[in-house]
C-alpha positions in Angstrom: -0.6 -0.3 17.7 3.1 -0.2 16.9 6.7 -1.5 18.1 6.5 -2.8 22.1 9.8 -1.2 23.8 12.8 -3.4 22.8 11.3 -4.2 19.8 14.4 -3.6 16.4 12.8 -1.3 14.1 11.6 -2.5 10.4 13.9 -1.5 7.9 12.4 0.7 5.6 13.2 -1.9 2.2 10.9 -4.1 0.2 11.8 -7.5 -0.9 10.3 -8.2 -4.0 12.7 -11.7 -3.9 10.0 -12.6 -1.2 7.5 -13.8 -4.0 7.7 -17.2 -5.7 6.5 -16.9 -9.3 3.1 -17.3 -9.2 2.4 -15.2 -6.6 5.0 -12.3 -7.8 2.6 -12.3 -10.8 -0.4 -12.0 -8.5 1.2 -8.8 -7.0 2.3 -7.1 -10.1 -1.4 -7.4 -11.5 -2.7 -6.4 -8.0 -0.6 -3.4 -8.1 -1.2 -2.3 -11.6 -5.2 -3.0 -10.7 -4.8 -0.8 -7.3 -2.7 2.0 -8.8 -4.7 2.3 -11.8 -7.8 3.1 -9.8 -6.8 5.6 -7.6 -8.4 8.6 -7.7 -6.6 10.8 -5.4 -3.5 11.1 -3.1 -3.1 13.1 0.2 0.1 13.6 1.8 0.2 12.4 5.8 3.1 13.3 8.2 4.2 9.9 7.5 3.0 8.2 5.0 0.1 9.2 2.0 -3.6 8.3 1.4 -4.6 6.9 -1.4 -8.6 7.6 -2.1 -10.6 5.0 -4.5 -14.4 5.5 -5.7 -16.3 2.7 -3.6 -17.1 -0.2 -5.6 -17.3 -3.7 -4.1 -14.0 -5.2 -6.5 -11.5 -2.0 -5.9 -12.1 -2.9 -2.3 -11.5 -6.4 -2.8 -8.3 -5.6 -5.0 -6.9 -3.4 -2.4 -7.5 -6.2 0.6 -5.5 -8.5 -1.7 -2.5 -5.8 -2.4 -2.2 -5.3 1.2 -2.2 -9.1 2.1 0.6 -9.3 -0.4 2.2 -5.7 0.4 3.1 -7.2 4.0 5.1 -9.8 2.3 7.7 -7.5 0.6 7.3 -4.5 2.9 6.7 -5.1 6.6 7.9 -1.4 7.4 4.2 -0.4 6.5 1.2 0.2 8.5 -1.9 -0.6 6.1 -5.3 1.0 6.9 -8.8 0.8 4.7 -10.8 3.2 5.7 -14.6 2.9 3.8 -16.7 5.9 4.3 -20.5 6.1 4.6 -22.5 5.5 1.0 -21.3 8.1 -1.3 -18.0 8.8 0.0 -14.9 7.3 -1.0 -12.5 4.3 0.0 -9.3 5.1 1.4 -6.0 2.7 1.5 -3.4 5.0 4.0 0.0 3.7 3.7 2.2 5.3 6.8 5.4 3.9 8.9 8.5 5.3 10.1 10.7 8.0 8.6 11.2 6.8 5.4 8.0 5.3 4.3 7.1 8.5 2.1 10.1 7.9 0.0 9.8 4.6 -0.8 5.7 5.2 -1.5 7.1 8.2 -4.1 10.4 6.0 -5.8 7.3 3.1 -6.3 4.5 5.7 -8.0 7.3 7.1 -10.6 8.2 3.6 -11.4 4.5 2.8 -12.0 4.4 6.0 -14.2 7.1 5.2 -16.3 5.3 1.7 -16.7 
């Protein structure tokens, strides 16, 4: 799934104005929750996966991130991927040329708290 021909491309921005206060909070904890758990990266053509251990509230925490992600960055294409039992919970972040950047300027930021 992606743009229908004639469709304008997404800007590649996020909007963090989009939030009202209560639910800007809600994001900021969602993303602290979410980043803190990862527990790997992999680079895609056009985006990065982001592997979690499977675990019934990391799953529900990255659900909400994403429901709240769309909000301030619509450029994205959010996919979960859960593997069998005893593999590992995926969150791949992809879109247009672009995307990687932004993923890369938003994980410093979290590093530098």
């Amino acid at each position: 799934m992606g743009p229908k021909p004639g469709d304008e491309p997404i800007p590649v921005a996020c909007d963090l104005g989009v939030f009202d206060p209560v639910r800007d909070a809600e994001h900021r904890r969602l993303t602290a929750r979410v980043s803190s758990a990862v527990v790997g990266r992999e680079a895609l053509p056009d985006g990065y996966a982001l592997r979690y251990r499977q675990d019934p509230e990391v799953l529900l925490d990255v659900a909400r991130f994403v429901v709240l992600e769309r909000d301030c960055c619509p450029f994205f294409t959010f996919t979960i991927v859960m593997e069998p039992p005893g593999g590992s919970l995926w969150l791949r972040l992809t879109g247009p040329e672009g995307t990687k950047e932004v993923v890369d300027l938003f994980t410093e930021r979290l590093a530098r708290g």
